[in-house]
C-alpha positions as CSV (number, residue, x, y, z in Angstrom):
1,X,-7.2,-12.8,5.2
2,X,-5.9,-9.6,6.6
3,X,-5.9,-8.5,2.6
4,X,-9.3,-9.0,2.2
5,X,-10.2,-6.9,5.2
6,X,-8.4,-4.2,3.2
7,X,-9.8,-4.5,0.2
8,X,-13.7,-4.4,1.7
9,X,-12.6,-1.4,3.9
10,X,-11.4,0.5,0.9
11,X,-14.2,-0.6,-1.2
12,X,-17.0,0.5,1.4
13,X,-14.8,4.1,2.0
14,X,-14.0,4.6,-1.6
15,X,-17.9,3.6,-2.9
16,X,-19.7,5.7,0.3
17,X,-17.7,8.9,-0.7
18,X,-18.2,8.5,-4.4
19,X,-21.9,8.3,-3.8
20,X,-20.9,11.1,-1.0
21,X,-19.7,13.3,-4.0
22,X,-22.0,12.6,-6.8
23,X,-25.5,11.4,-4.4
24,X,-28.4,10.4,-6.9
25,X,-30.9,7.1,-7.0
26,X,-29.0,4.1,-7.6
27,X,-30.2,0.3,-7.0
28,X,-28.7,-1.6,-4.3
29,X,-27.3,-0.7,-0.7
30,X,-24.0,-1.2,0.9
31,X,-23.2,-4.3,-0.9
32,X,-23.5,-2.6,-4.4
33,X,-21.8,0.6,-2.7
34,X,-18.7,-2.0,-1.8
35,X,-18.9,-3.6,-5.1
36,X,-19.1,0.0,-6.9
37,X,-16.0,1.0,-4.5
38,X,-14.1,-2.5,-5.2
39,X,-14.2,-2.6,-8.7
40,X,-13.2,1.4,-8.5
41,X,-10.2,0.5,-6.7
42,X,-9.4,-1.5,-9.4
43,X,-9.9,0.6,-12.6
44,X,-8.4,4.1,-10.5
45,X,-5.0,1.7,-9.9
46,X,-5.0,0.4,-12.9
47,X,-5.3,4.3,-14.8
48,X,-3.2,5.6,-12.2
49,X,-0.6,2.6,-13.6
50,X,-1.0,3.8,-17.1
51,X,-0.4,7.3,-16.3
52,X,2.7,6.6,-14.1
53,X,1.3,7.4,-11.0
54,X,2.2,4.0,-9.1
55,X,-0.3,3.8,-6.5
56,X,1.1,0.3,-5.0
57,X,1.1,1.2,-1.5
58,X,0.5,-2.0,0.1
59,X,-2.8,-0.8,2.1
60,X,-4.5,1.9,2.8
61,X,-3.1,5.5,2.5
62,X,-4.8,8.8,1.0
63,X,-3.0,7.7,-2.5
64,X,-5.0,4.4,-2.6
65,X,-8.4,5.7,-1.3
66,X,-8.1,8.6,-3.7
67,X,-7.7,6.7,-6.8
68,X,-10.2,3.7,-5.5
69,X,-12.6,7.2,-5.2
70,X,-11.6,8.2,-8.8
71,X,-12.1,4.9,-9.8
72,X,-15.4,4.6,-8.1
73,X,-16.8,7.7,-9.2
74,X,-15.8,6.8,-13.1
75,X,-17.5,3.7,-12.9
76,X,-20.5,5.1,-11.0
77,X,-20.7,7.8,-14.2
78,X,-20.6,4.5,-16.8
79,X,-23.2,2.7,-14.8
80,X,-25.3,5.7,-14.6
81,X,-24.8,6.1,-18.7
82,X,-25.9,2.2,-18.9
83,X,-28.6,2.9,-16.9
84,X,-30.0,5.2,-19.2
């Protein structure tokens, strides 16, 4: 349980400062800004994996934030190129 609080406290910090950083019209509120930060989470560890920078930190630390934000913010740019 405690995981999940971790994981929906990263998404919701890592989704509100990628909209933070790149701010623009995009459909849906806080649960699409935790989804958007979630799923970021997921593709910045999995590219900081394939470029060797572990980022298995076991919860949250300025490593895991910053590549859930990187993550985020990619995956923010693709939806906004779908949405297009």
């Amino acid at each position: 349980m405690n995981n999940i609080i971790v994981w929906l406290v990263l998404g919701l910090v890592a989704g509100g400062l990628a909209k933070f950083i790149m701010p623009g019209k995009d459909p849906g509120g806080l649960l699409a800004t935790i989804a958007i930060g979630i799923v970021g989470s997921f593709v910045g560890g999995y590219a900081g994996e394939l470029l060797g920078l572990s980022t298995r930190t076991g919860g949250l630390s300025v490593q895991s934030v910053g590549t859930a934000v990187l993550g985020a913010l990619i995956l923010l740019v693709g939806f906004r190129l779908l949405k297009r």
